[in-house]
KEKE-3310 file (N, C-alpha, C; in steps of 0.2 Angstrom, whole numbers, plus 5000, padded with zeros to 4 digits):
npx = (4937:4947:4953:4951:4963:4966:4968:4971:4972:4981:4977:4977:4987:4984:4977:4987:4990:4985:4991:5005:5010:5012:5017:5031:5035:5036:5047:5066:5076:5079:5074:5065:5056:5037:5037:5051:5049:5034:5036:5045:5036:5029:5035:5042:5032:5023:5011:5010:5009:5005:4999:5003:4999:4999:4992:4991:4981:4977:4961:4958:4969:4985:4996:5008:5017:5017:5025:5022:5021:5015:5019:5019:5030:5041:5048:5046:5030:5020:5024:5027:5034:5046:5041:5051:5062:5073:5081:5082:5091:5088:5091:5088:5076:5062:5047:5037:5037:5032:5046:5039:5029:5030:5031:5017:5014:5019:5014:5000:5001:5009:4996:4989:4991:4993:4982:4972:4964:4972:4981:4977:4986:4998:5016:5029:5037:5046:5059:5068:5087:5085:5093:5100:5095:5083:5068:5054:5054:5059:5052:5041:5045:5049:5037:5031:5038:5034:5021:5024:5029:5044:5060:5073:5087:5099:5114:5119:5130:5139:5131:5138:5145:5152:5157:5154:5153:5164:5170:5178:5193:5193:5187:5201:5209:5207:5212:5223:5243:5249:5237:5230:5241:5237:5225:5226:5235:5226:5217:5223:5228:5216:5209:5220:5219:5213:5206:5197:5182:5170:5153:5138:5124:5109:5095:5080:5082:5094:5095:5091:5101:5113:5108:5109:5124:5128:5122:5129:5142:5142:5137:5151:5159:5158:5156:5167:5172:5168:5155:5136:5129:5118:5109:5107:5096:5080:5068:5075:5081:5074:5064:5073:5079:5064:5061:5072:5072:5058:5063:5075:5065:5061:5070:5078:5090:5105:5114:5132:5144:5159:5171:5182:5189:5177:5169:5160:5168:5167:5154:5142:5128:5117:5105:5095:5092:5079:5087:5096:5108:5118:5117:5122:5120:5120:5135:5147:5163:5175:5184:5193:5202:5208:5221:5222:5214:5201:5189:5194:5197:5184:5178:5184:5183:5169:5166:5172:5161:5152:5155:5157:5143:5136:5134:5130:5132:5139:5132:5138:5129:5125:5137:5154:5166:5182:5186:5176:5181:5193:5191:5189:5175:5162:5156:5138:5130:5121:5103:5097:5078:5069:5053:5043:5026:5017:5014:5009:5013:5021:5033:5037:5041:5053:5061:5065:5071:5082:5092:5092:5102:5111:5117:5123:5133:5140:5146:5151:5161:5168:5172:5180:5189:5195:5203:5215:5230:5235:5245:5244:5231:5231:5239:5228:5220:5229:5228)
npy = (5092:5080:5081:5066:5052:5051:5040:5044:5034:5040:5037:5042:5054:5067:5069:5072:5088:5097:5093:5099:5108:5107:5093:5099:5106:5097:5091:5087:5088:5090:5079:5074:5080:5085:5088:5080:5068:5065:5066:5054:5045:5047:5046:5032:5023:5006:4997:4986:4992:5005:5018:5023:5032:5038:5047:5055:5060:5074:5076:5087:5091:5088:5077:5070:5060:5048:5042:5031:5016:5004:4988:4974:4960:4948:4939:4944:4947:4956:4971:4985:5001:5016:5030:5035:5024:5012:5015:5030:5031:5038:5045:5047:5044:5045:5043:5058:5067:5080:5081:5078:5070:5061:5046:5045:5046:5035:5024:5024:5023:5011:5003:5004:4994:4984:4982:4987:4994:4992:4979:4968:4970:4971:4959:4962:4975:4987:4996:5009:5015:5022:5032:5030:5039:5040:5044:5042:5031:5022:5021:5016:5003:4998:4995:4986:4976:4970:4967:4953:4954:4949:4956:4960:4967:4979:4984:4998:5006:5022:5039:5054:5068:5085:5095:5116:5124:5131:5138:5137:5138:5132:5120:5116:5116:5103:5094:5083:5087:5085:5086:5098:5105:5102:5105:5118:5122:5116:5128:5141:5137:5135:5149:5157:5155:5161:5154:5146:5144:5145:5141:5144:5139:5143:5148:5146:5149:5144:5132:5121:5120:5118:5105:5097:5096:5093:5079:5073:5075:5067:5055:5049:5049:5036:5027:5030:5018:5007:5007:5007:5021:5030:5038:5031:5027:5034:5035:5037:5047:5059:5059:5065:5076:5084:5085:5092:5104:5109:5110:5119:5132:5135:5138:5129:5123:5121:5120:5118:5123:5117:5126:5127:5135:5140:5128:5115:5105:5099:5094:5095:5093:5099:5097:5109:5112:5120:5128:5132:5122:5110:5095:5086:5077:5071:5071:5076:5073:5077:5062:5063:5075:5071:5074:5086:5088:5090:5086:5086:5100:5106:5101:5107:5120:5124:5120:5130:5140:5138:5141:5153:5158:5154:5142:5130:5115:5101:5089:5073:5062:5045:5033:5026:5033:5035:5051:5058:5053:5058:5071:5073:5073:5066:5050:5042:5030:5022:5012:4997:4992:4978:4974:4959:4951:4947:4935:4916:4914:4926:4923:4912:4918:4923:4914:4909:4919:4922:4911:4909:4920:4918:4905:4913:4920:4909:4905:4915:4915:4904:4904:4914:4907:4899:4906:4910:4905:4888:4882:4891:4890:4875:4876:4884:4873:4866:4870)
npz = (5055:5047:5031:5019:5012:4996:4983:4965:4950:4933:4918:4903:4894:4894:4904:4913:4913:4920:4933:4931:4937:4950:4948:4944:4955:4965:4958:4961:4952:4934:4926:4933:4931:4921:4907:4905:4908:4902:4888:4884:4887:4876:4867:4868:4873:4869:4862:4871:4884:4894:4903:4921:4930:4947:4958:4973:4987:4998:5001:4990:4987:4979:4984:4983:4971:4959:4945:4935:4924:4916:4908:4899:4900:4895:4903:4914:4917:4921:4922:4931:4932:4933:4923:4910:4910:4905:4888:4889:4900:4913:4929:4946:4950:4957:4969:4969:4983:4994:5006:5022:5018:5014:5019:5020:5009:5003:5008:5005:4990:4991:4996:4988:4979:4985:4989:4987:4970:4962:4963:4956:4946:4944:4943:4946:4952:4946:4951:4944:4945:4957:4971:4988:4995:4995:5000:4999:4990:4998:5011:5002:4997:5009:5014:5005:5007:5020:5016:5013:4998:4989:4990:4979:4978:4966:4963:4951:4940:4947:4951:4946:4958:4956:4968:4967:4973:4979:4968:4954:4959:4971:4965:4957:4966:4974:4965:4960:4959:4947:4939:4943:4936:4924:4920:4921:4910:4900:4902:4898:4887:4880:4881:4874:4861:4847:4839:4844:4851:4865:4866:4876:4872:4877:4871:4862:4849:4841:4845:4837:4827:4834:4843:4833:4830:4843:4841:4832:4834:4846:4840:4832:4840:4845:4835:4831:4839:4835:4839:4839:4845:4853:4848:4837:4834:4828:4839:4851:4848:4844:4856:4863:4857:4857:4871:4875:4870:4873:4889:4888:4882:4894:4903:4908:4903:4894:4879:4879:4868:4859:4849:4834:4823:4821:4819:4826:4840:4851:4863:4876:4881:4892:4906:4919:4936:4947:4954:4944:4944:4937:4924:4919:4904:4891:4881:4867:4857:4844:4837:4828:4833:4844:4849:4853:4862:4864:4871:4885:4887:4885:4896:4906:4904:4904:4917:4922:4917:4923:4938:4936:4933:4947:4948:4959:4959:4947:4940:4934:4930:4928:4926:4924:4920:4919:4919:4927:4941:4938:4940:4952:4955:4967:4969:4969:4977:4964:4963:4957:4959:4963:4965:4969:4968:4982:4977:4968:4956:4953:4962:4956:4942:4949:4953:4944:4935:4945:4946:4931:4930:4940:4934:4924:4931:4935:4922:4916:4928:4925:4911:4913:4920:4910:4905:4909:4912:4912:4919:4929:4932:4936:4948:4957:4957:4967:4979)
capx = (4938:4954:4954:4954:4969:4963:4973:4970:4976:4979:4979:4978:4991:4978:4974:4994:4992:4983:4996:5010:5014:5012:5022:5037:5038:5038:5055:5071:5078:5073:5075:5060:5051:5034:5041:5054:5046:5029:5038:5047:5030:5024:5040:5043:5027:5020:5006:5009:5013:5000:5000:4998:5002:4996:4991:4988:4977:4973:4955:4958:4974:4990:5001:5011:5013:5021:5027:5023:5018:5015:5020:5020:5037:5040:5052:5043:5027:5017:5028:5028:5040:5045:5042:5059:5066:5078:5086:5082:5096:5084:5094:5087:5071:5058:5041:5037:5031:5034:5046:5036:5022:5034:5029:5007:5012:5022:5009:4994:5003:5009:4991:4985:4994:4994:4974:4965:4961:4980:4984:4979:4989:5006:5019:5034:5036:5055:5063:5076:5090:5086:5097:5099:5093:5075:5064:5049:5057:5061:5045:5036:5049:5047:5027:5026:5040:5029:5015:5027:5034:5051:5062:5078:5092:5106:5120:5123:5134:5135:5129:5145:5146:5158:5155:5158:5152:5171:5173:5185:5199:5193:5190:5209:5214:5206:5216:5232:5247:5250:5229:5231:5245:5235:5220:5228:5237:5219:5212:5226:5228:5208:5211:5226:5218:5209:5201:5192:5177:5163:5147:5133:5115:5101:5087:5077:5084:5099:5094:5092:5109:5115:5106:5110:5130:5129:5122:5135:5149:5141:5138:5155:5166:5155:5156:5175:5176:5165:5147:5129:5129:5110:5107:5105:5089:5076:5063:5078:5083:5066:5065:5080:5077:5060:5060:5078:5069:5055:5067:5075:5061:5058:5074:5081:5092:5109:5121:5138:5149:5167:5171:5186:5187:5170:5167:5158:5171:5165:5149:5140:5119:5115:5098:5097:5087:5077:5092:5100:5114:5119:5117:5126:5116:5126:5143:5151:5168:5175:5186:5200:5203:5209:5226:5221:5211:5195:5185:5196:5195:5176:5177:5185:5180:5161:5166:5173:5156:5147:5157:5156:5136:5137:5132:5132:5136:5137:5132:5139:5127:5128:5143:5160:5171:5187:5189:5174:5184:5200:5190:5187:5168:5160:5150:5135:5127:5112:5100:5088:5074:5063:5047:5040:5022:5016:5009:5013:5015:5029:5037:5040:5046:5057:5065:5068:5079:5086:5093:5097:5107:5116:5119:5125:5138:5145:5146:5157:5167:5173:5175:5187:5195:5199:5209:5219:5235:5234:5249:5239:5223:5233:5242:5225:5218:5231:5230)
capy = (5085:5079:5077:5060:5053:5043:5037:5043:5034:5040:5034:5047:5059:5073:5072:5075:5095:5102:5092:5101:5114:5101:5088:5100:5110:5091:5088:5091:5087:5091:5071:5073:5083:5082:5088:5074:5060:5063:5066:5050:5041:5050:5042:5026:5019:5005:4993:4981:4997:5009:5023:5022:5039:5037:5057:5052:5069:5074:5080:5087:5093:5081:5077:5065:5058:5042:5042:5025:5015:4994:4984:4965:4958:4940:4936:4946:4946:4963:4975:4992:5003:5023:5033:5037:5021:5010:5018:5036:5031:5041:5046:5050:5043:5043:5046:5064:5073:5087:5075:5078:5069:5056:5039:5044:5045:5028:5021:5026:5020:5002:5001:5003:4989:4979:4980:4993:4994:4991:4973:4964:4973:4970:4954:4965:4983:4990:5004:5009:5021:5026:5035:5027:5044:5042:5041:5041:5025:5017:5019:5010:4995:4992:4994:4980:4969:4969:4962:4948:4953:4948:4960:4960:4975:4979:4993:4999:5013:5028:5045:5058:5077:5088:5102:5120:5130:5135:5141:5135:5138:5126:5114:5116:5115:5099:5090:5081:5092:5086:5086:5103:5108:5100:5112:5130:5123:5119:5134:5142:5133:5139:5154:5160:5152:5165:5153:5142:5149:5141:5144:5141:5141:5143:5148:5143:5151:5144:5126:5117:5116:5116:5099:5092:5096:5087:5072:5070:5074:5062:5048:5052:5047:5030:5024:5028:5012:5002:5003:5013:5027:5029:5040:5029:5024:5038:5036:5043:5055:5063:5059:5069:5085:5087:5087:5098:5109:5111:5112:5126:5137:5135:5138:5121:5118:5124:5113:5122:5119:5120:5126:5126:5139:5142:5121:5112:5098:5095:5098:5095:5093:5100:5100:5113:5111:5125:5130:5131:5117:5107:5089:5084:5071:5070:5073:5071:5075:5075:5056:5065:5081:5069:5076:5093:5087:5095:5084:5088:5107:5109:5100:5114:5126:5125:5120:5139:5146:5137:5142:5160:5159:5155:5133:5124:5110:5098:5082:5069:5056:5038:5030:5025:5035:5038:5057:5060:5052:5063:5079:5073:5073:5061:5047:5041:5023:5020:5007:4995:4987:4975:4969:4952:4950:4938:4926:4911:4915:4931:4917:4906:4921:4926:4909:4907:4924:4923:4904:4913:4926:4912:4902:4916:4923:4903:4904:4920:4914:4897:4907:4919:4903:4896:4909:4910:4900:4881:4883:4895:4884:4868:4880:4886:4866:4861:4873)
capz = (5052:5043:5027:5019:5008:4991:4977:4960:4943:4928:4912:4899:4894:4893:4913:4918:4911:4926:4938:4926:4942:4957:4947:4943:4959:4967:4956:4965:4945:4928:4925:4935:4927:4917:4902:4900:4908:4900:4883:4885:4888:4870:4860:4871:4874:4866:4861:4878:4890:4898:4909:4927:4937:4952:4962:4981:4987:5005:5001:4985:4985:4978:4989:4981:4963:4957:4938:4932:4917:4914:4904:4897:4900:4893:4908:4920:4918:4921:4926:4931:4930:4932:4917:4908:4911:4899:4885:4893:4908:4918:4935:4951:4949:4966:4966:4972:4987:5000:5012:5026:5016:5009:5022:5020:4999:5002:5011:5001:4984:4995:4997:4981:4974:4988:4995:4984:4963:4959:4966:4951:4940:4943:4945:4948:4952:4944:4952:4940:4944:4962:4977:4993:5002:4990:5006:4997:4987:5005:5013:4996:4997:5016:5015:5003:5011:5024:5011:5010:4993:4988:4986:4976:4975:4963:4963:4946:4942:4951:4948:4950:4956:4956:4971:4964:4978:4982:4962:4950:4963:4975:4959:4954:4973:4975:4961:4961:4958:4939:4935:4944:4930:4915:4921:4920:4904:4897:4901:4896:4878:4877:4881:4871:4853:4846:4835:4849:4856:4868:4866:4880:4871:4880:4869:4857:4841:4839:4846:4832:4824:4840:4845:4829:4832:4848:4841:4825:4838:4851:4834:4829:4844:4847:4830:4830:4841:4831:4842:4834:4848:4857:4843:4831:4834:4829:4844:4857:4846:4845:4862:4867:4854:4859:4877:4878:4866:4881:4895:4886:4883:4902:4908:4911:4898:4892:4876:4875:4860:4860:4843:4830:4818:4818:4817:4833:4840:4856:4865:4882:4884:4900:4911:4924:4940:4949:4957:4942:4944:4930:4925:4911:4900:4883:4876:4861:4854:4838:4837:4825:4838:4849:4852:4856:4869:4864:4876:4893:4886:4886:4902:4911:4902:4906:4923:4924:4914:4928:4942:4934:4935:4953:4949:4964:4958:4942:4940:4928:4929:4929:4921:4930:4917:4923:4919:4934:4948:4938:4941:4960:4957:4972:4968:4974:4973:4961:4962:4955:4964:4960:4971:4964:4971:4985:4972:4966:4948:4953:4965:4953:4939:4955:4956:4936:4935:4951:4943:4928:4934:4943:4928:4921:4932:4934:4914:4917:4930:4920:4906:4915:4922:4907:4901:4914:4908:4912:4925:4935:4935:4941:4954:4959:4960:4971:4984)
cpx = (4944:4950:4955:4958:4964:4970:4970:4975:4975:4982:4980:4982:4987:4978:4979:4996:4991:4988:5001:5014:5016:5018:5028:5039:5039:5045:5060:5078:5075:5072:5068:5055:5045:5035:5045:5052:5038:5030:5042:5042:5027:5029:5042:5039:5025:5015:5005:5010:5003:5000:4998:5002:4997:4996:4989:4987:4976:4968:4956:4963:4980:4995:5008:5010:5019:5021:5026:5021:5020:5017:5021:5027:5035:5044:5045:5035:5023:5020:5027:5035:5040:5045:5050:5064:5070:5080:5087:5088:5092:5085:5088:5078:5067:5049:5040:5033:5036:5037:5044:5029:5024:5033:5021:5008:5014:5018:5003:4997:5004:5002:4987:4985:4993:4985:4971:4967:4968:4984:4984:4982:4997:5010:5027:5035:5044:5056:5071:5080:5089:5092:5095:5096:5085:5069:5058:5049:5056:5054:5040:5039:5047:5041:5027:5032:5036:5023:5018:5029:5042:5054:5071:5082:5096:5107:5120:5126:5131:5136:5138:5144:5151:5150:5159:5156:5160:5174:5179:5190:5199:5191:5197:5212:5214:5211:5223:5236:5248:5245:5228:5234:5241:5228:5221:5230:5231:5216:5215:5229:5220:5207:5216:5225:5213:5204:5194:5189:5172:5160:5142:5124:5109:5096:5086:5080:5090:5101:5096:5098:5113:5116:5108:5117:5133:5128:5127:5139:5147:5141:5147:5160:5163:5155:5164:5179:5169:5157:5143:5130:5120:5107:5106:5097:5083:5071:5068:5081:5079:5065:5067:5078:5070:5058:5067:5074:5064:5059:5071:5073:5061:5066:5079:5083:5097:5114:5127:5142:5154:5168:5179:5187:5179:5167:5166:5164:5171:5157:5146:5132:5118:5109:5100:5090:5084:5082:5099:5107:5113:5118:5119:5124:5120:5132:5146:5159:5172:5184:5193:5203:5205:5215:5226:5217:5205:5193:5189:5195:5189:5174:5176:5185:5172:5161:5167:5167:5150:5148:5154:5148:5133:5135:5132:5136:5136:5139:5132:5134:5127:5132:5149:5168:5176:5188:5184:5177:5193:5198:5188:5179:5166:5155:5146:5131:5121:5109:5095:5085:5070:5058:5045:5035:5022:5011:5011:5017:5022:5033:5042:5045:5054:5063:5070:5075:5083:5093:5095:5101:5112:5122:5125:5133:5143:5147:5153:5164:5171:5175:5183:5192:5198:5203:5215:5225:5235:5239:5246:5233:5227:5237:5235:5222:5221:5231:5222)
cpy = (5085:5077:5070:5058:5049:5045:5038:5039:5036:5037:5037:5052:5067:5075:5075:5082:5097:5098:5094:5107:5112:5096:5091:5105:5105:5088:5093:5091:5089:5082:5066:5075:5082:5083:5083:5067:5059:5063:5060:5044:5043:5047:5036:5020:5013:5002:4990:4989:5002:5013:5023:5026:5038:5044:5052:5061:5068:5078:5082:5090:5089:5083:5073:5061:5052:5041:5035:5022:5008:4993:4978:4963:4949:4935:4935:4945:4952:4966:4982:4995:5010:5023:5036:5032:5015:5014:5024:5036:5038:5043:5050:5049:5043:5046:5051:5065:5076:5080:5075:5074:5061:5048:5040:5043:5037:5024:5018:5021:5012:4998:4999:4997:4984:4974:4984:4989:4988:4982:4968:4966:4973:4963:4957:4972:4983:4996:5006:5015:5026:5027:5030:5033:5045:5040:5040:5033:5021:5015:5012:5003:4992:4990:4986:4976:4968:4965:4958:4948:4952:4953:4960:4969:4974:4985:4992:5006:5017:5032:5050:5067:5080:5095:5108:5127:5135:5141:5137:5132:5133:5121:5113:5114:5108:5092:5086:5087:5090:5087:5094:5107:5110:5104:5118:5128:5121:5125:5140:5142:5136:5146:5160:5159:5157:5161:5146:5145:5142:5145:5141:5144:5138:5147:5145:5143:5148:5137:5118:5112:5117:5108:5095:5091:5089:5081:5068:5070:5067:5055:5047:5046:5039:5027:5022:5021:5009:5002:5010:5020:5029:5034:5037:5025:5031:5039:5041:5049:5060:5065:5066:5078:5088:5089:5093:5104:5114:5114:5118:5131:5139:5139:5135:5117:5121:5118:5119:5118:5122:5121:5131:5131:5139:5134:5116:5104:5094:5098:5094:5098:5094:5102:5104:5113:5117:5130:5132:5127:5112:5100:5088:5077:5069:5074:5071:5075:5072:5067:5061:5070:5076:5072:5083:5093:5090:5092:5088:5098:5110:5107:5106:5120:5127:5126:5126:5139:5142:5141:5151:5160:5156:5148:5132:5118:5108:5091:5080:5064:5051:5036:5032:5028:5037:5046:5060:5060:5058:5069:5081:5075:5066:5058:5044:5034:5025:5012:5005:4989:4985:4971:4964:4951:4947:4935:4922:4911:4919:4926:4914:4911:4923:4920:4908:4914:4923:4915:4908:4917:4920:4910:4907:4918:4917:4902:4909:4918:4909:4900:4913:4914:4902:4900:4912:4904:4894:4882:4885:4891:4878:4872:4879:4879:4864:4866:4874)
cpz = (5047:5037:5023:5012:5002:4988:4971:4952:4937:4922:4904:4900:4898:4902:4918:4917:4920:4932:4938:4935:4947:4952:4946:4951:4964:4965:4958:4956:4938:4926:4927:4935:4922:4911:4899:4901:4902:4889:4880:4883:4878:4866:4862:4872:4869:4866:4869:4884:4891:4902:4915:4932:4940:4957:4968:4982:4996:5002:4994:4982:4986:4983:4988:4972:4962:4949:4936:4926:4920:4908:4904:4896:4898:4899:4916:4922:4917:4925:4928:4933:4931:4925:4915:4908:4903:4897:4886:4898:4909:4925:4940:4952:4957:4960:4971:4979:4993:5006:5018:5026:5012:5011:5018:5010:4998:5004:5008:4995:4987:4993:4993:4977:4979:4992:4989:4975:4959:4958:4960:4943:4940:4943:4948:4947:4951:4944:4949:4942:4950:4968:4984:4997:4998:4996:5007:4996:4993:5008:5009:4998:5005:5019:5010:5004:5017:5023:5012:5002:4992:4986:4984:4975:4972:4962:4956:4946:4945:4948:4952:4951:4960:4959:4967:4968:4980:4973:4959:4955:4968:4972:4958:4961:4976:4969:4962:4958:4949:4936:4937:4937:4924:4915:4919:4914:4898:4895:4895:4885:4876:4878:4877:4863:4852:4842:4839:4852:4860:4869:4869:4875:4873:4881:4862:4852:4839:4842:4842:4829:4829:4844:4841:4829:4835:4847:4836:4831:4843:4846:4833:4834:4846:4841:4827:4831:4840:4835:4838:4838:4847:4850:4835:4830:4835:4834:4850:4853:4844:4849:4867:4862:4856:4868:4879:4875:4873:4887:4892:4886:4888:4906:4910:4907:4894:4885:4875:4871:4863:4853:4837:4825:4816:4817:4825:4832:4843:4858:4872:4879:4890:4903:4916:4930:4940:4950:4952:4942:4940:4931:4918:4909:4895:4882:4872:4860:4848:4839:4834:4827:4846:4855:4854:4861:4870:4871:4882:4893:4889:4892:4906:4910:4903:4914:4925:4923:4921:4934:4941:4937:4939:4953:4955:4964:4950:4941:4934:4926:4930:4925:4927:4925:4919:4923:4925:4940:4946:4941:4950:4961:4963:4970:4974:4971:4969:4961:4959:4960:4961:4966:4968:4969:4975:4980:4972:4959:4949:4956:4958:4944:4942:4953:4948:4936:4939:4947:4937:4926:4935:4940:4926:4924:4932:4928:4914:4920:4927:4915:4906:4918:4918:4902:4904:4912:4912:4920:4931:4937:4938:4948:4958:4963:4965:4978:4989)
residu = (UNK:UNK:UNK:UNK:UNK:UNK:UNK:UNK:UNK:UNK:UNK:UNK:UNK:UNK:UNK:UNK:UNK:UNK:UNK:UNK:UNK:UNK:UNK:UNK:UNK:UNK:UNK:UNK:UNK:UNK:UNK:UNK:UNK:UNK:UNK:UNK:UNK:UNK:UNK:UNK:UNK:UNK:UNK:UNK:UNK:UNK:UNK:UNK:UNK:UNK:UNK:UNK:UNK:UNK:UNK:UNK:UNK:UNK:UNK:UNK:UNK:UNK:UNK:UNK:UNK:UNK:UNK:UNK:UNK:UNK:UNK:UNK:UNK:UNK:UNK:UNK:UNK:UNK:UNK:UNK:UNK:UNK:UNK:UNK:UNK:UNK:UNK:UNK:UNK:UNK:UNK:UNK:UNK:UNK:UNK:UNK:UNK:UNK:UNK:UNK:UNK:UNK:UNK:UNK:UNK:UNK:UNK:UNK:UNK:UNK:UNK:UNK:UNK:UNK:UNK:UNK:UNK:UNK:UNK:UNK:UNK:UNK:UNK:UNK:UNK:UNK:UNK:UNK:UNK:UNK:UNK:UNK:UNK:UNK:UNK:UNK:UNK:UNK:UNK:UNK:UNK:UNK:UNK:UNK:UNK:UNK:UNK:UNK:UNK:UNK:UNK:UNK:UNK:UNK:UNK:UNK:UNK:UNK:UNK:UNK:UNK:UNK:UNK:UNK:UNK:UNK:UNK:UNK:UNK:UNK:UNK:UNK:UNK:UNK:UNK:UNK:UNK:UNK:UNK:UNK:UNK:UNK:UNK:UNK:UNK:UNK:UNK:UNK:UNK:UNK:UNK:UNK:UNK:UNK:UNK:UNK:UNK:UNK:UNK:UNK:UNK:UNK:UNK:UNK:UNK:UNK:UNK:UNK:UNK:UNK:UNK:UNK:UNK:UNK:UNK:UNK:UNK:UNK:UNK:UNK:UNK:UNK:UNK:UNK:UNK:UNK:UNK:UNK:UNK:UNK:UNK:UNK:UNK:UNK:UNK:UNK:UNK:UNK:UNK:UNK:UNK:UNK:UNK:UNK:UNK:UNK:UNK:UNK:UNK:UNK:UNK:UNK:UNK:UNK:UNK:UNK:UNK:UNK:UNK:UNK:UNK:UNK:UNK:UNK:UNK:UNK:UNK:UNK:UNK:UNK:UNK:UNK:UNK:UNK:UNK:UNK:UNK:UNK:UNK:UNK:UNK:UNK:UNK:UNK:UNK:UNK:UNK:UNK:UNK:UNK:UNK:UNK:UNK:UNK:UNK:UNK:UNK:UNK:UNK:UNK:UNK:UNK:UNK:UNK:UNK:UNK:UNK:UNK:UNK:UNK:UNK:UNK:UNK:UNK:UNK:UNK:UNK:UNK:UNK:UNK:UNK:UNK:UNK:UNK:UNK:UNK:UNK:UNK:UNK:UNK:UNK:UNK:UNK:UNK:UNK:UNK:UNK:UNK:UNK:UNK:UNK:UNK:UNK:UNK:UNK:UNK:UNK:UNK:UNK:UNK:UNK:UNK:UNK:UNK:UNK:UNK:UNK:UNK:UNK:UNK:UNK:UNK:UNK:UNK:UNK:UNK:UNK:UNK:UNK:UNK:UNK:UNK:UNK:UNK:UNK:UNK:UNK:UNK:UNK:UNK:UNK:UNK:UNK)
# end
């Protein structure tokens, strides 16, 4: 007799321990991990929000897990959402299972929300920060367009990685001939200072003012051009020391320092998957170390210490900064999706932002017309 599938939710922290081994051997990322998502959930949560992990089981073993939480939105409504999401930028987000189990989990979760316990609990479902090859994600979206929910997509930046399977040598070989030059004479320039060292730390003992470095250098270069920098708000910066702290213990978490006579100038925050390969979270460097090129240094200086201990690869994350496409990392789209119930009530929030949005982009565009010199706008009228 087969097995039959149910849907559990949970809603206490407490119940996600004994899932701790199913939910991390189900993430292809640490990002996906229950260490940072549920550590996330312990300093982001609030009053209006709620926990709603949902475990899909064949008989009594998971098969599937979906990271979510709710919350009271004044636009939206009742939302749900993955855990990790907003100020965390949280990449790579899906909800987990063995891809061979990835339609009956998307199915099952559809269902939940669409016919079972869950239906009167949402107005819009927000998938923030997923892959277009998220095949779990896919299934879910085309189950409940099938409901007749509305479903809305937007591209926001892409995630970037740079392949390292060929070693340094086939990073370097990959470059244009001048970005090639200004490599070897980085390395070179870090190599030949006896008072520059890098330091890869990962363990515990030596974390602390480690973590705190990164965050001065990372404050440091964001305040130089007048903005707070994410750290300045104590709940991610809790956030972020407490969960790297985790991941480190475990294995899954490296910050190297580039450092000055003995003084941190730059630094790199790195999670590390199963497979050890890198994902580069934070970086700072120091604002008045510009002309030495700390930052472009520690770049290719760690990209060696990766290559050295055999990385696959290392991803940047998301953001469209130019030094990723310099180093020839490949991007990949990321998206966000939003489901708006078949009700009437999500309808009609559907139609208010959609109208919103609208506005807004016509607001932009007149605004970019009129600063276009007069000449050029009566050119453009007559034509």
């Amino acid at each position: 007799m087969q097995a039959s599938i149910t849907v559990e939710r949970l809603e206490d922290a407490s119940q996600t321990i004994a899932l701790s081994d199913f939910w991390n051997g189900m993430a292809d990322t640490p990002l996906q991990s229950s260490e940072w998502l549920m550590t996330w959930w312990e300093h982001f949560r609030s009053i209006n929000s709620q926990l709603c992990i949902l475990v899909v089981r064949r008989g009594e073993e998971p098969i599937g897990l979906a990271p979510f939480a709710i919350r009271n939105s004044w636009g939206f409504g009742r939302m749900v959402g993955f855990l990790g999401s907003g100020k965390a930028c949280t990449d790579f987000q899906t909800i987990l299972s063995d891809p061979k189990d990835a339609e009956v989990v998307a199915h099952q979760v559809a269902a939940w929300f669409t016919s079972g316990p869950g239906r009167a609990m949402w107005d819009v479902i927000e998938l923030e920060s997923v892959q277009a090859d998220s095949h779990c994600v896919n299934f879910l979206v085309e189950q409940l367009r099938q409901q007749q929910s509305i479903i809305e997509t937007t591209q926001l930046e892409s995630t970037w990685r740079l392949d390292l399977r060929d070693g340094l040598a086939g990073v370097v070989a990959r470059l244009s001939k001048t970005q090639r030059a200004q490599a070897r004479n980085l390395l070179n320039r870090f190599d030949k200072n006896s008072e520059m060292t890098f330091r890869a730390i990962d363990t515990t003992e030596q974390l602390d003012s480690g973590i705190e470095s990164c965050i001065h250098l990372h404050q440091m270069r964001w305040q130089a051009i007048g903005k707070a920098g994410c750290f300045s708000e104590p709940r991610f910066t809790n956030f972020i020391t407490k969960s790297f702290r985790e991941l480190v213990s475990q294995g899954y978490g490296v910050l190297n320092l580039l450092e000055l006579a003995g003084r941190p100038v730059a630094s790199q925050l790195v999670l590390k998957d199963p497979s050890r390969n890198w994902y580069v979270y934070q970086t700072g460097r120091d604002p008045n170390m510009a002309q030495a090129r700390v930052g472009q240094i520690i770049n290719i200086v760690s990209i060696r210490h990766a290559c050295e201990a055999g990385t696959q690869f290392m991803d940047f994350l998301r953001g469209d900064e130019d030094y990723k496409s310099r180093i020839k990392a490949v991007p990949a789209a990321a998206y966000r999706i939003r489901v708006f119930a078949p009700a009437l009530l999500p309808k009609i929030r559907y139609g208010a932002w959609k109208l919103t949005r609208e506005l807004r982009a016509g607001a932009n565009a007149v605004s970019q017309l009129l600063s276009i010199p007069a000449r050029t706008v009566a050119d453009q009228l007559s034509t």
